[in-house]
C-alpha positions as CSV (number, residue, x, y, z in Angstrom):
1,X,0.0,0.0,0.0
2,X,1.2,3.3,-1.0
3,X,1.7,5.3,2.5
4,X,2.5,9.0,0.7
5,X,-1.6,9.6,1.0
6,X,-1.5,9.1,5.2
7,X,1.6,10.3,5.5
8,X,0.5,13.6,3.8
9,X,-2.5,13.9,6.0
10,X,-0.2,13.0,8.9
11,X,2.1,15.9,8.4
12,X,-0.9,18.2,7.1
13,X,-2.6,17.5,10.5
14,X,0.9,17.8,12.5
15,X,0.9,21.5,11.1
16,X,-2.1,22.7,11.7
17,X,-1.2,21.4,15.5
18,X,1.6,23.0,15.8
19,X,0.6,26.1,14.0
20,X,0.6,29.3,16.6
21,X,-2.7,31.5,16.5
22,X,-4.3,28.5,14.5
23,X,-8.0,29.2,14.3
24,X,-9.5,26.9,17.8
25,X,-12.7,26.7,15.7
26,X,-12.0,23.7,14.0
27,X,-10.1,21.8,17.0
28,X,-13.4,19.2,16.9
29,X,-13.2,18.9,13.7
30,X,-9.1,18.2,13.6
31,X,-9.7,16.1,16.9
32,X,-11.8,13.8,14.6
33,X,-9.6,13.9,11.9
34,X,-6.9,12.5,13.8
35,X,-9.0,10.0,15.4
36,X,-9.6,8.9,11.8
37,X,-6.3,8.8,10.7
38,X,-5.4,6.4,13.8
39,X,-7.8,4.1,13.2
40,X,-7.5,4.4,9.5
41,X,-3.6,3.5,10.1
42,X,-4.4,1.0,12.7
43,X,-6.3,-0.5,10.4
44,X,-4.3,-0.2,7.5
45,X,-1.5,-2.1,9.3
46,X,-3.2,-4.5,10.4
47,X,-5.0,-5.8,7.1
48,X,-1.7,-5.3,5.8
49,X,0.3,-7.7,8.0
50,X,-2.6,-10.2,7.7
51,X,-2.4,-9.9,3.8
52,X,1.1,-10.8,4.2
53,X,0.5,-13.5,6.2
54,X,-2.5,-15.1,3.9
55,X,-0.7,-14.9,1.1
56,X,2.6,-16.6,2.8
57,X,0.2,-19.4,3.7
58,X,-1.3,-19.2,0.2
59,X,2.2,-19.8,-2.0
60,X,3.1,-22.7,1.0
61,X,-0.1,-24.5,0.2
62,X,-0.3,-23.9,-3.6
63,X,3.4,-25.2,-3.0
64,X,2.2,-28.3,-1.6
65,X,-0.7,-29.0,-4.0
66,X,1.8,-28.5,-7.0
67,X,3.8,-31.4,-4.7
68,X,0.7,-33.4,-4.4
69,X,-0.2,-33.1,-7.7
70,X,3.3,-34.1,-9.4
71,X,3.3,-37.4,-7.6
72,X,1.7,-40.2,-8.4
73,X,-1.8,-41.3,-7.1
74,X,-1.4,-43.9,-4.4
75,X,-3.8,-44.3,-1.6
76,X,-7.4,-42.7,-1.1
77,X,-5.7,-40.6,2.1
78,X,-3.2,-39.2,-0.3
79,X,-6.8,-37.7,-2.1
80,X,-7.8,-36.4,0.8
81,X,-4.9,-34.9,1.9
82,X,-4.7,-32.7,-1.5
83,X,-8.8,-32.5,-1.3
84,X,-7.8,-30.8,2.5
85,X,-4.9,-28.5,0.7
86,X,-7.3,-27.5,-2.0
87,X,-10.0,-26.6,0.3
88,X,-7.5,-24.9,2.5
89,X,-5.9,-23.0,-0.5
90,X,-9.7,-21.8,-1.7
91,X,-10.6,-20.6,2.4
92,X,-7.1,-18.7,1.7
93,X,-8.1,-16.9,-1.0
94,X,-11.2,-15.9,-0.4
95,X,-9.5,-14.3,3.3
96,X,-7.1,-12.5,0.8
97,X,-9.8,-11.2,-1.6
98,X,-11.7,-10.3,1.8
99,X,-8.8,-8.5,2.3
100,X,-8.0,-6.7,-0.4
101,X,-11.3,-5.3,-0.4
102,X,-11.0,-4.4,3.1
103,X,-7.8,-2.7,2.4
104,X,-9.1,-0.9,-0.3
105,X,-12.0,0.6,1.9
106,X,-8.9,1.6,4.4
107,X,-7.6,3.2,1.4
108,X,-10.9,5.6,0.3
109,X,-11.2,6.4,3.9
110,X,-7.7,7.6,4.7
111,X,-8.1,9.4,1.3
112,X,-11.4,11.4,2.6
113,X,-9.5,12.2,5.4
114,X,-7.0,13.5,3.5
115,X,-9.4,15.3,1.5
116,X,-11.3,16.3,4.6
117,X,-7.8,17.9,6.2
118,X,-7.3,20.2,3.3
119,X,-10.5,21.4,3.0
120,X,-10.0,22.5,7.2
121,X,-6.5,23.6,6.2
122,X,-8.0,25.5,3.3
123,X,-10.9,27.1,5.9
124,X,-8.6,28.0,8.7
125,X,-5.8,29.8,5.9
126,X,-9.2,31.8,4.6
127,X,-10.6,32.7,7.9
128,X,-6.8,33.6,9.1
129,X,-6.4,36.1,6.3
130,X,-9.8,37.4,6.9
131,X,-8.6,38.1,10.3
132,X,-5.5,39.8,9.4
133,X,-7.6,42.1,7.1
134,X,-10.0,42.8,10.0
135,X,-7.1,43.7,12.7
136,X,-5.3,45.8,9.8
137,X,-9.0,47.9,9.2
138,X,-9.2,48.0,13.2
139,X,-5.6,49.6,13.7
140,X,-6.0,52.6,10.8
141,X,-9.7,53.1,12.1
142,X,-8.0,53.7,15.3
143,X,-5.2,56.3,14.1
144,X,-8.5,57.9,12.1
145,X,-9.7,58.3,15.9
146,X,-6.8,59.5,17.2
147,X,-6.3,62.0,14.4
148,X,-10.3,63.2,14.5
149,X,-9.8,63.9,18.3
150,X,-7.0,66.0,17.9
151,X,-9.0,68.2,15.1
152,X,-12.0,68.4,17.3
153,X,-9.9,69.0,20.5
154,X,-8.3,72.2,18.0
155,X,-11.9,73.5,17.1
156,X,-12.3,73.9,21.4
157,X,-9.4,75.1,21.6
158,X,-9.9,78.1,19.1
159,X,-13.2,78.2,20.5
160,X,-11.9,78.7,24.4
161,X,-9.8,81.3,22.8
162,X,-12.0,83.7,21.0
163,X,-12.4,86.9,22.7
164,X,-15.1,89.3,23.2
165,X,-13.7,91.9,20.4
166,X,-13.8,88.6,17.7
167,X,-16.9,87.8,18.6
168,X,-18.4,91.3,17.9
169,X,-16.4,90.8,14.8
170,X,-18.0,88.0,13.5
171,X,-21.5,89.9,14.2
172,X,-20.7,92.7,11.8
173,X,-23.6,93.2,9.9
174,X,-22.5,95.9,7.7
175,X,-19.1,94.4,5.9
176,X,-19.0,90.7,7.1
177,X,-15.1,90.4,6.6
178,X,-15.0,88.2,10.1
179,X,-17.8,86.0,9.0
180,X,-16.4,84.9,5.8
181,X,-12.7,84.3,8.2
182,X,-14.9,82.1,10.6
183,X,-16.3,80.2,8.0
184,X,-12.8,79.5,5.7
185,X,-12.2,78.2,9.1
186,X,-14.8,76.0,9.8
187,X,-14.5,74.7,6.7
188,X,-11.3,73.9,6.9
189,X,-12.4,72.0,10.1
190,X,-14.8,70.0,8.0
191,X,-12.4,69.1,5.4
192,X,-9.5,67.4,7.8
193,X,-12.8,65.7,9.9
194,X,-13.8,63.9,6.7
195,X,-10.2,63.0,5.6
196,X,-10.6,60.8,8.7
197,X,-13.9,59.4,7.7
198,X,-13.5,55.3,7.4
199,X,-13.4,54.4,4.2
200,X,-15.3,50.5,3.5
């Protein structure tokens, strides 16, 4: 049996372990896979050896029906000793195609694992990127904060500051010079607030 297909999920699985800041999300999910992969290569191994050991057994007894056969006919035991091998060699295969099919079952199974363990892999690499998008967003939302505080916290200051005479100023109803200053300012205000505006 080829082992590159568990031993891919095996180091697959192994990474996402050891991975720091992994996504804990999909720990049930890579708990099961796991699981599965154990019992998958538990299993696997074990068909395996017994494969070996059927067909061992098989080439002894096809061995010693081939014997059996080249000799010459004596007595009716010698018949049903090779009637016994011939029974014995058919039980032994049909154990080995038993377990081939068994071992092919082990096979599509560690394969959807496999399959199952890239498509988390996959999942947690999306939802990892997503995350990094979300904490970059969250950082220059938070300098847009900083920088609309210190454009609000100017508009108080000027406003602390304004005196009586610039107030009567900005009243003039006859020229309006000061109104038209007050408002170049507050415009200017406006426009450095909505610099800061987040952006989707």
């Amino acid at each position: 049996m080829d082992q590159r297909p568990l031993a891919l999920l095996l180091v697959l699985v192994s990474a996402a372990a050891l991975r720091p800041g992994a996504a804990r999300a999909d720990a049930a999910t890579e708990t099961k896979l796991r699981d599965a992969l154990r019992a998958a290569t538990a299993q696997a191994r074990t068909l395996e050896d017994d494969k070996a050991r059927l067909q061992a057994s098989e080439a002894a007894l096809r061995k010693e029906v081939e014997e059996l056969r080249k000799r010459p006919v004596q007595k009716e035991g010698g018949d049903r000793k090779a009637a016994e091998l011939q029974r014995r060699l058919t039980e032994q295969a049909e154990g080995t195609s038993r377990l081939k099919g068994s071992l092919e079952k082990c096979d599509a199974a560690s394969r959807e694992a496999i399959e199952a363990a890239r498509a988390s892999e996959q999942g947690r690499a999306r939802l990892a990127a997503e995350g990094t998008a979300m904490q970059a967003r969250l950082v220059a939302g938070d300098a847009r904060n900083v920088r609309m505080y210190q454009v609000a916290r100017e508009v108080l200051d000027w406003i602390d500051n304004l005196g009586p005479g610039q107030a009567w100023e900005a009243r003039d109803p006859f020229l309006g010079l000061k109104r038209v200053e007050l408002e170049n300012v507050a415009q200017d205000y406006r426009d450095r607030l909505l610099e800061q505006k987040a952006k989707p």
